[in-house]
KOLLUMTI-731850 format. One record per residue (C-alpha): residue number from 1; x, y, z. Coordinates in steps of 0.1 Angstrom, whole numbers. Layout:
<recs>
 kolpa    c1    c2    c3
   NUM     X     Y     Z
...
</recs>
This chain:
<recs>
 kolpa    c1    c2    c3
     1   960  1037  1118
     2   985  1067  1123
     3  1010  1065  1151
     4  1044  1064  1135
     5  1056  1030  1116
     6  1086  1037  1102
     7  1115  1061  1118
     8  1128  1089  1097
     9  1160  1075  1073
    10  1196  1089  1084
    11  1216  1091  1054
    12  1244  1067  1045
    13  1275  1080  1050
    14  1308  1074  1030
    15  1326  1047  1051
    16  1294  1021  1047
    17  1290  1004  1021
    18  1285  1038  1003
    19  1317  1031   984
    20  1346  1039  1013
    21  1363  1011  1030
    22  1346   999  1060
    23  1360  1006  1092
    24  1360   992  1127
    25  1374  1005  1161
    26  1392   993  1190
    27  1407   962  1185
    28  1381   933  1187
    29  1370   915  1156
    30  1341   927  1141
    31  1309   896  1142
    32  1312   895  1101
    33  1353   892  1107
    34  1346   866  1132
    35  1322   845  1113
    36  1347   845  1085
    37  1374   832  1109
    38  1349   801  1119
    39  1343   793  1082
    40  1306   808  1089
    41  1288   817  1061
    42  1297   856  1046
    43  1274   878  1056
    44  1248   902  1030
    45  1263   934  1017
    46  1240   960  1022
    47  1230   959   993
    48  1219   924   988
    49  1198   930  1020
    50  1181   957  1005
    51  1177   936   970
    52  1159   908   992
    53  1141   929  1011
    54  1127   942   980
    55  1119   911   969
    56  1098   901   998
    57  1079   931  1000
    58  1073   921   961
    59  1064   888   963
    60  1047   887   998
    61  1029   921   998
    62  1047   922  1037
    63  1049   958  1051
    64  1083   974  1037
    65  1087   987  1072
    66  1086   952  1089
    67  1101   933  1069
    68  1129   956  1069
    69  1131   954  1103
    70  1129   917  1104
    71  1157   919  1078
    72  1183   944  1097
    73  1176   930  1131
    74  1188   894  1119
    75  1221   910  1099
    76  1232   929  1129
    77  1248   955  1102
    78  1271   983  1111
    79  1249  1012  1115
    80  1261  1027  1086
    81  1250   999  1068
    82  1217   999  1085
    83  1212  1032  1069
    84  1222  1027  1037
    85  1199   993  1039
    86  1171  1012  1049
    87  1179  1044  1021
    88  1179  1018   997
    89  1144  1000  1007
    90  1121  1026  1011
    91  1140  1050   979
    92  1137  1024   956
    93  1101  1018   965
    94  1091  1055   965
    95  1107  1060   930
    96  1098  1028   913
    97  1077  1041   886
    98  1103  1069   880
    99  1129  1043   877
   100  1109  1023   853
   101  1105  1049   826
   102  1145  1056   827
   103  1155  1020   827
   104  1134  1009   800
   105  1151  1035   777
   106  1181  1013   782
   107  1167   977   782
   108  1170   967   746
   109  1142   938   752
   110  1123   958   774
   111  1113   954   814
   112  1087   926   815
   113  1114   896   805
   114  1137   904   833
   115  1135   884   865
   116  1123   899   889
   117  1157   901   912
   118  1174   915   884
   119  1145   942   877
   120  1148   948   914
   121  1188   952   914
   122  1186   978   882
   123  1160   997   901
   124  1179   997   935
   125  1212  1007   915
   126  1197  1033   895
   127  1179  1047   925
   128  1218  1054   940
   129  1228  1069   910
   130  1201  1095   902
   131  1192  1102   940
   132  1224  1093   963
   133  1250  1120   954
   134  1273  1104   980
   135  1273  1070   971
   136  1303  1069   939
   137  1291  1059   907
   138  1317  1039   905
   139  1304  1019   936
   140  1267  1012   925
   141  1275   996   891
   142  1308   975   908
   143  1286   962   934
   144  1256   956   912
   145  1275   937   889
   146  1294   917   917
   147  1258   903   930
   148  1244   898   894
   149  1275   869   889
   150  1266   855   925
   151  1227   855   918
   152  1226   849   882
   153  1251   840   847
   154  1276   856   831
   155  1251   872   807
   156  1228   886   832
   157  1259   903   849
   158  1274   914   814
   159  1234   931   807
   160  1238   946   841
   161  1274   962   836
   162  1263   976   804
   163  1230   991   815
   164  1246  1009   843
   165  1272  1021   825
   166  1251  1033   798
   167  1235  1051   825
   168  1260  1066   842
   169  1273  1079   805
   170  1240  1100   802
   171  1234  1109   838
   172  1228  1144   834
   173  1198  1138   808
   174  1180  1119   836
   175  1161  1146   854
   176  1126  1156   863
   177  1123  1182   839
   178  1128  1157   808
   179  1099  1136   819
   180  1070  1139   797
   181  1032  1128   796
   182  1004  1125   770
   183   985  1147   802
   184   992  1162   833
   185   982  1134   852
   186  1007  1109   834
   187  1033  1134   835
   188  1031  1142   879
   189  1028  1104   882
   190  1061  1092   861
   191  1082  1126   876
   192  1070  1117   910
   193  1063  1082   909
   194  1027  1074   914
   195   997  1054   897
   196   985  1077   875
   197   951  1071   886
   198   961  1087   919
   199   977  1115   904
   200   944  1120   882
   201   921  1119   911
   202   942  1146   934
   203   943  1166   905
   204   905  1164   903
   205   900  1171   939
   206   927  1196   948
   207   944  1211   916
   208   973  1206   895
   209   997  1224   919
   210   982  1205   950
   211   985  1176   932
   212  1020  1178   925
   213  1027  1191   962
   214  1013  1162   973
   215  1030  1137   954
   216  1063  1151   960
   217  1060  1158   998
   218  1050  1121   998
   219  1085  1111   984
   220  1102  1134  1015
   221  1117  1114  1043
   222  1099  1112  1077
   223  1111  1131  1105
   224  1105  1119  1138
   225  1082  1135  1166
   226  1068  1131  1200
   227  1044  1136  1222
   228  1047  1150  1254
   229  1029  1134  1282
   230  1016  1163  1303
   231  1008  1143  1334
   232  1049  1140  1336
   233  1060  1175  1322
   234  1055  1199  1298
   235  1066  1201  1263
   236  1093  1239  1270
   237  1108  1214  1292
   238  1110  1181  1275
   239  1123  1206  1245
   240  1153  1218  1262
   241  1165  1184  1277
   242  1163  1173  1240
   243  1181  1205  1227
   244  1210  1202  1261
   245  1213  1167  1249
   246  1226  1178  1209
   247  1190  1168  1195
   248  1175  1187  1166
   249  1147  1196  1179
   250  1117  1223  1179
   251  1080  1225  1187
   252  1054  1211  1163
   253  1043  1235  1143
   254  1011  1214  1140
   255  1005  1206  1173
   256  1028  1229  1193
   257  1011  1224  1231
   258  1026  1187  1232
   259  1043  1184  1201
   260  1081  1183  1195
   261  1096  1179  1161
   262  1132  1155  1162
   263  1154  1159  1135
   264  1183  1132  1129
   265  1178  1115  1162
   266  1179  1085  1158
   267  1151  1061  1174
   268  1133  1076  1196
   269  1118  1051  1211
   270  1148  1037  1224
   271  1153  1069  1250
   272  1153  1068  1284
   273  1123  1097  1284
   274  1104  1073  1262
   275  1110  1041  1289
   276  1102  1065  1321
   277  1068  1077  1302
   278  1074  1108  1297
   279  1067  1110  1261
   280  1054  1087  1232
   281  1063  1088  1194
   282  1034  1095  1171
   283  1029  1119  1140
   284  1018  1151  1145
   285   986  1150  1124
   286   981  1125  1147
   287   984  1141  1182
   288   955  1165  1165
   289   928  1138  1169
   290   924  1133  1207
   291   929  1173  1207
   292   898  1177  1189
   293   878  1151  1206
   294   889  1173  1236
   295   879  1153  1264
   296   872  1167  1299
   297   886  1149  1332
   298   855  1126  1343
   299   841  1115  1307
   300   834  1085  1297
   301   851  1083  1265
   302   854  1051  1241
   303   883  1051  1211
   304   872  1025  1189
   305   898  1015  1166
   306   927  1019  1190
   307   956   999  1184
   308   985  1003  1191
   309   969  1032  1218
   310   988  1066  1208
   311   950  1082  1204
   312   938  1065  1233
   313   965  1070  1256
   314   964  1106  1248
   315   928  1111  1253
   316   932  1096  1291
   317   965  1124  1295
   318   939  1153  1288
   319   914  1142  1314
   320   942  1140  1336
   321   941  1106  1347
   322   906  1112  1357
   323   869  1096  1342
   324   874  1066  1321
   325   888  1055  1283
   326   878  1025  1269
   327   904  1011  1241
   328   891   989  1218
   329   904   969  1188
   330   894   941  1172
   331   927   924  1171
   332   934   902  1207
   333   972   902  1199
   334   970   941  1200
   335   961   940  1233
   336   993   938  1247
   337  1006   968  1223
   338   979   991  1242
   339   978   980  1278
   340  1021   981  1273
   341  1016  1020  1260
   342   998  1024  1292
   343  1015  1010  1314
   344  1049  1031  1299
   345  1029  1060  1305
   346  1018  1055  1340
   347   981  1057  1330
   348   952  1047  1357
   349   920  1054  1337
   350   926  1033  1304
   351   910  1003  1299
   352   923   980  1270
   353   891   957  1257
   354   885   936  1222
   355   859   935  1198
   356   844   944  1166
   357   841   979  1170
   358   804   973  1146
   359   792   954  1179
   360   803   979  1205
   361   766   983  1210
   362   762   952  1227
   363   789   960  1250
   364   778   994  1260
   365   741  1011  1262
   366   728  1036  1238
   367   736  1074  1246
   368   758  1061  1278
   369   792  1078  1265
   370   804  1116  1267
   371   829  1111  1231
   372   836  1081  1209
   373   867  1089  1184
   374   867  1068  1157
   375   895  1060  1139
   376   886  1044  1114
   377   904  1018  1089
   378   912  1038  1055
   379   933  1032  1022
   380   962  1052  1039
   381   969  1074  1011
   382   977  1101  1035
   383  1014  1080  1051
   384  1026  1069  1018
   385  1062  1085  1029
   386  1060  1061  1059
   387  1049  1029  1036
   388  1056  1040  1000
   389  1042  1007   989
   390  1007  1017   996
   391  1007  1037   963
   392  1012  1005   946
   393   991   980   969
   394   966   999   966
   395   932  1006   937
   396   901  1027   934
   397   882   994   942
   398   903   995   979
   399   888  1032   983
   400   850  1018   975
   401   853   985   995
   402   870  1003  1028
   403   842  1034  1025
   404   816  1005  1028
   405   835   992  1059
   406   836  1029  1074
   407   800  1037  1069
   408   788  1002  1091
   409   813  1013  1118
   410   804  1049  1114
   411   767  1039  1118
   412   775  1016  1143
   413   792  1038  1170
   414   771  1071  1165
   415   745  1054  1189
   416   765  1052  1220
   417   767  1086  1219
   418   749  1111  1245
   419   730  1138  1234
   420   752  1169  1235
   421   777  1145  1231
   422   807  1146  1207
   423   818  1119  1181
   424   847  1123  1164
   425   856  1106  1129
   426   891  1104  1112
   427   913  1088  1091
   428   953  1090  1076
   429   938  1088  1038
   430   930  1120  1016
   431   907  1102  1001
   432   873  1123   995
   433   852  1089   994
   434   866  1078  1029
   435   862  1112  1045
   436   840  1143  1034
   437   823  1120  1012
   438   814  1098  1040
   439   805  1121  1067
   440   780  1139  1041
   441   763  1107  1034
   442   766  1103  1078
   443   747  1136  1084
   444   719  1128  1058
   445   710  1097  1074
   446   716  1107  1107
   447   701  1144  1110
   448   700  1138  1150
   449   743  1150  1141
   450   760  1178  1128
   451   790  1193  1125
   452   805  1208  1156
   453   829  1243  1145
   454   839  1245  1184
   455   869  1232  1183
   456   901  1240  1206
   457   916  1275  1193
   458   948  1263  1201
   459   940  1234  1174
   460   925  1257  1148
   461   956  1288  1150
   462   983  1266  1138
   463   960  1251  1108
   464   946  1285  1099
   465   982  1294  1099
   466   992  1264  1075
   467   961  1268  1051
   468   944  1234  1060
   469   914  1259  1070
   470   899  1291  1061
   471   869  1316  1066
   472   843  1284  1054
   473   854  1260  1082
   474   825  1242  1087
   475   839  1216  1116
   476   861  1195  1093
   477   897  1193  1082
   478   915  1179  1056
   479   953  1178  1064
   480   975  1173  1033
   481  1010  1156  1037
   482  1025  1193  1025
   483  1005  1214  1051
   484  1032  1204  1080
   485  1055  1173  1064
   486  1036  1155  1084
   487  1010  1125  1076
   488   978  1129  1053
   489   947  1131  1078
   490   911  1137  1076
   491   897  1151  1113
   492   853  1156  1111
   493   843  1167  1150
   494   803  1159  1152
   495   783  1166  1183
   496   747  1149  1187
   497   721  1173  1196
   498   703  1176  1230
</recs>
């Protein structure tokens, strides 16, 4: 549920389609130049990718993440374009609610009579002009206008021209602080752009500042990270390679013994240090699981929910190749995903297997494993910055339907355990229901478990350091998106006693 989906977003720059003419080197014809030649068909601006891409994730409820993928790998944009493509995706998603509350002030007939490309079009346009400072005004409302006549009439593009320009007329009144709400709640969710029920129940849980920090760090862009594989080398050296090579880099604040932190890099998984196996890409609240689980080489460990294998395949690197990780997931076309990560990494003692992870029991004996991680499904409240349309996909009945699913896994997997053994649940949601909710309502009906406080020091310094835990750490953590920009993650360690 957490290894990293969508890459951090380089910013457009101002030869794309930012505004500035578009420029090619060295004397071959660019494809779109060619295809023009040939009588092809003209290729998508960027920004009518990023209008249909909207559209899809709309209509289909697809994954903004791949379908923009899909999308940019069939273009074959300029990656300038590519940038600006993907800005403009995931932005216009993130702010949508924000977006909403300023159009309307300039839609004479109101929001809910526009189609829904033009809706998508005003929001992607306004989104350039209130949060793209280098994309020209100038630009956004010529190019919106330009698709309106292809897409639509002449008085569809004539509404579009004069919205825009409206808007660009009172830009400086469109800011945060002019956003008001009948409530708190209201007013964190339209300034930040959120279902106000969400904003309501953070502020409930953690506070009206919290609340806010949390809405706001989900709006930040991803950065990139990896993990070090330790079999292969260690994280000082994998840092300065990086840093010799002109990355941004610097160790994980939140996981600093394998952790690296990768600022404007670029994909990382498309590295030569990421084909030899010498690192993987996965968030840093992430690497924290297996960490906690903190297997010894030998054990018999099981991971139950373990596509695509970052949890798994860093459990088997801290027993040192030694004992034995069983990979589950309930998926057969993951498979592949998991025994490929292994392979990459040049791992011996993982074994990639399929099932319902509620009928593990039939596949191995009671008390016959030294750690189970679970990893369980969840809302995934806590990676909204890495699929902002979570935040609208998603209801309080989600929550209450998924926390039924976790406590028949939960119950499930807590007998395979030895006694003195460890089991391990987490999710990527901040969710109280799906996490200290849940492993309450686990210890009352399982009093054979309790909370285990032993956890790694070298796990515990950095989030005593960040705030995620204090003097009443009781074996639990919740990690919110603020503590290290990272993901939202919920870590309980449990050990079963002798």
């Amino acid at each position: 549920m957490s290894d990293q989906r969508r890459t951090a977003r380089p910013k457009p720059n101002n030869r794309s389609e930012s505004g500035g003419s578009r420029k090619h080197s060295g004397g071959k014809a660019s494809g779109a130049s060619a295809d023009r030649r040939r009588g092809g068909p003209k290729p998508r601006s960027a920004r009518e990718l990023a209008l249909d891409t909207l559209l899809k994730v709309a209509e289909t409820g697809a994954y903004s993440n791949l379908q923009l993928n899909r999308a940019l790998q069939e273009a074959q944009l300029s990656k300038a374009d590519a940038a600006l493509v993907t800005e403009l995706v995931y932005g216009t998603i993130q702010r949508q609610k924000t977006l909403d509350y300023w159009l309307a002030q300039f839609a004479a007939k109101g929001l809910g009579k526009l189609e829904p490309w033009v809706l998508q079009l005003l929001r992607l346009s306004l989104y350039q002009l209130l949060y793209l400072d280098r994309i020209p005004p100038h630009a956004a409302v010529n190019e919106a206008v330009a698709i309106a006549k292809r897409r639509g009439h002449q008085g569809i593009s004539g509404m579009v021209n004069g919205m825009l320009r409206s808007i660009v007329r009172r830009r400086s009144e469109l800011v945060p602080e002019a956003i008001s709400g009948a409530n708190e709640a209201e007013r964190i969710a339209t300034a930040h752009s959120y279902p106000e029920w969400l904003a309501k129940r953070w502020i409930d849980r953690y506070g009206e500042d919290a609340a806010e920090r949390i809405c706001a760090s989900g709006n930040e862009p991803p950065h990139a990270s990896l993990r070090v594989n330790r079999l292969k080398n260690d994280a000082a050296q994998v840092l300065a390679e990086l840093q010799a090579d002109g990355y941004e880099a610097d160790r994980s604040p939140a996981a600093p013994q394998v952790g690296i932190v990768v600022r404007r890099g670029g994909n990382m998984a498309d590295t030569a240090g990421y084909r030899e196996g010498r690192w993987t890409v996965q968030d840093e609240s992430s690497m924290l699981v297996a960490q906690v689980v903190a297997p010894k080489p030998g054990m018999q460990v099981l991971d139950c929910c373990a596509a695509p294998g970052g949890k798994s395949t860093h459990l088997a690197e801290l027993m040192e190749g030694k004992g034995k990780v069983w990979a589950n997931d309930i998926h057969p076309h993951k498979l592949q995903l998991i025994e490929a990560q292994v392979a990459r990494l040049g791992l011996a003692n993982v074994e990639a297997i399929i099932g319902d992870a509620a009928k593990l029991g039939e596949r191995f004996a009671p008390e016959s494993l030294d750690a189970v991680l679970l990893d369980a499904p969840c809302s995934g409240l806590g990676v909204i910055r890495r699929k902002p349309e979570i935040k609208w996909t998603k209801s309080p009945e989600d929550v209450e339907a998924i926390a039924e699913i976790q406590k028949r896994l939960l119950d499930a997997v807590a007998v395979l355990v030895k006694p003195g053994g460890t089991l391990v649940y987490s999710t990527c949601t901040i969710e109280p229901k799906e996490n200290e909710r849940q492993v309450e309502r686990f210890l009352r009906e399982h009093p054979e478990y309790g909370l285990d406080r032993d956890w790694p020091e070298d796990v515990l310094q950095p989030l005593r350091e960040a705030g995620a835990v204090g003097p009443d750490f009781d074996g639990s953590v919740q990690l919110l998106p603020f503590h290290f920009q990272s993901d939202g993650f919920f870590i309980a360690r449990l050990r079963k006693r002798p």
